[in-house]
N, C-alpha and C positions, 0 to 999 in steps of 0.2 A: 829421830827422823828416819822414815825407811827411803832403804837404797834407792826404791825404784823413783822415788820424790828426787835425786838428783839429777836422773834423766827426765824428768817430769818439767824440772825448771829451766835445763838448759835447752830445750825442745824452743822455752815458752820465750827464750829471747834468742834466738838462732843458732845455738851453738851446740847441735845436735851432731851436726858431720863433725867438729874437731873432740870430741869429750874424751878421745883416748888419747889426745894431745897435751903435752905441758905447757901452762897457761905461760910459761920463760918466752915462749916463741911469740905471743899474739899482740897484735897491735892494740894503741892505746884505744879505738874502739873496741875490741873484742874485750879487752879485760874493763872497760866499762861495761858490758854485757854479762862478764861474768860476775862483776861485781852487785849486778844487780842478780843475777842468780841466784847469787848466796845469802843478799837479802831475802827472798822469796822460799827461800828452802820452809823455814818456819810457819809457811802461809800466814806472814803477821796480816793483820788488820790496815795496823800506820807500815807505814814505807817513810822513810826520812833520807831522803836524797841530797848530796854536794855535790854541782856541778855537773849533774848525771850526762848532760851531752860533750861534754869534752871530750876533744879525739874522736868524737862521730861524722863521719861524711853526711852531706846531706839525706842521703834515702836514713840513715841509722836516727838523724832525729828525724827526722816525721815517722819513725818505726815508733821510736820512746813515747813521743809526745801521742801516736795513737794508742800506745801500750797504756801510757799511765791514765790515758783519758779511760778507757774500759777500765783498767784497774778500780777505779774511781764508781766506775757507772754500774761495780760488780757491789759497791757496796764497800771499797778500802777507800781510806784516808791516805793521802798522799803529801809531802812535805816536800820541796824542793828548795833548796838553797844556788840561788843563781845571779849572777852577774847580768846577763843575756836577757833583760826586759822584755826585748820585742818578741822571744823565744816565749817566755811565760805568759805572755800577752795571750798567746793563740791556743792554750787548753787549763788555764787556771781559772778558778774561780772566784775564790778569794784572793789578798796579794797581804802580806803584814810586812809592812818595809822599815828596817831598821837602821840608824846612822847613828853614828857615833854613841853606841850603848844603848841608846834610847831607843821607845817604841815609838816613830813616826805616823802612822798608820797602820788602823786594821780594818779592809774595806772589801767589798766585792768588786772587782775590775769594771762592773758594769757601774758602779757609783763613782770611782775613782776619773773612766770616760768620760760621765756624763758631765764634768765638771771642766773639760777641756773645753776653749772656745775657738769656734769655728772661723775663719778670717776668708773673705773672698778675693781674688785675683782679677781685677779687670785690667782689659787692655783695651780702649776705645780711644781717636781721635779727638773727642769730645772731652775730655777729662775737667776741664774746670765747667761745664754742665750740670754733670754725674757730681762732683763736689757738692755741690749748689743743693741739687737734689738730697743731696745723701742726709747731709746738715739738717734742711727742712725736715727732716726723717728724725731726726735725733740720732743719727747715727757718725759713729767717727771714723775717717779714713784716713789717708794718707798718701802722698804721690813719691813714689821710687821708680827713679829710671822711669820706664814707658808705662808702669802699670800704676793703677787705683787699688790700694791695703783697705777693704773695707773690714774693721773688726766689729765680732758679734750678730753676724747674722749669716743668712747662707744664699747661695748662690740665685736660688730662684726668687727671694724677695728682690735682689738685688737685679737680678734680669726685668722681672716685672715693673721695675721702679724704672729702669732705662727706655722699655717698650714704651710705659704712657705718657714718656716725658718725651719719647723721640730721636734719643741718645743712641748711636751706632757701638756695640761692643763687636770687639774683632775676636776679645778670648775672655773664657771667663772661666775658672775653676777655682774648686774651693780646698784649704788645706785646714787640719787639724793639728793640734797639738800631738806629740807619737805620748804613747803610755810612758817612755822612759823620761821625757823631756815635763811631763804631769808628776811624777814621780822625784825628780829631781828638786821640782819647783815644793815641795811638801818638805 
C-alpha cells in the first residue's frame, strides 16, 4: 500500500488535521473513523462493518451513513453488523436478520415494509357511527380511550368513509409498524 494512500484515507473520513496525532488520544468517534480508515487503506471492494456508528455524535452518523451510501453507489459492497434498526433503515438496501444462529430473513427493506400494516387513528365524537360504518366495510377497528384503532387500511379511505356517512373526525392520522418492531415480529 503506498504511503500517500494513508493520507488518501484519512482525508476521506475527516481525520486529516490530526494524522500526526496518536490515535491514545482520540475519542471513541474518531477511532471509529479511523478504524474505518484502515479498512479502506486496501480499497477493498466489500467493507464489512460492527457497529460502525458507535461513539458517533449525530453529524458523525449521517457523515457514515452518506459515506457508506456513495461507498455503495461507487460500485463497493457494504456489510454492516448493527443493533440500531431504525439507523439501517435509512441507507441499507437489503437487511439479512439473524437470531439465535439461524437465518431469519434475507430481504430488501422495501419488501420487508411493504409487509407492515398501516392502522388509522381517529378521534370523532361519533365513534359508534364510524364503528357501524367500518364493519359494513369489512374492516376491523377498535375503541381505546377517545380514539377509533382502524386496522389495515389508511387514512384517506377512512376519511372518505366518514365524509359520506356524515361522521365528524376531530383527528385523524395514520401509524406504521417501525422496520425494528417488522423485524422483531420475523
Amino acid at each position: 500500500i503506498a504511503a500517500d494512500r494513508v493520507e488518501q484515507v484519512l482525508a476521506e473520513v475527516g481525520l486529516e488535521s490530526v494524522m500526526d496525532q496518536r490515535a491514545g488520544g482520540f475519542s471513541l468517534g474518531m477511532r471509529q473513523r479511523l478504524a474505518l480508515a484502515g479498512a479502506l487503506l486496501g480499497n477493498p471492494q466489500v467493507l464489512l462493518l460492527d457497529e460502525p456508528s458507535n461513539g458517533l455524535d449525530p453529524d458523525g452518523i449521517r457523515w457514515l451513513r452518506n459515506y457508506l451510501t456513495s461507498y455503495a453507489a461507487r460500485g463497493g459492497t457494504v456489510f454492516v453488523s448493527s443493533h440500531l434498526i431504525s439507523e439501517l433503515s435509512m441507507f441499507a438496501d437489503d437487511l439479512v436478520v439473524v437470531g439465535g444462529g439461524k437465518l431469519l430473513a434475507a430481504e430488501t427493506v422495501d419488501a420487508i415494509t411493504a409487509r407492515q400494516v398501516a392502522s388509522v387513528l381517529v378521534e370523532t365524537p361519533q365513534a359508534a357511527a364510524l364503528l357501524e360504518v367500518l364493519a359494513r366495510r369489512g374492516l376491523t377497528a377498535e375503541v381505546i380511550d377517545d380514539q377509533v384503532i382502524v386496522h389495515g387500511t389508511n387514512k384517506g379511505d377512512v376519511s372518505q368513509l366518514a365524509f359520506e356517512h356524515g361522521i365528524r373526525l376531530v383527528e385523524l392520522s395514520e401509524t406504521t409498524q417501525s422496520l425494528e418492531d417488522s423485524l422483531l415480529a420475523i
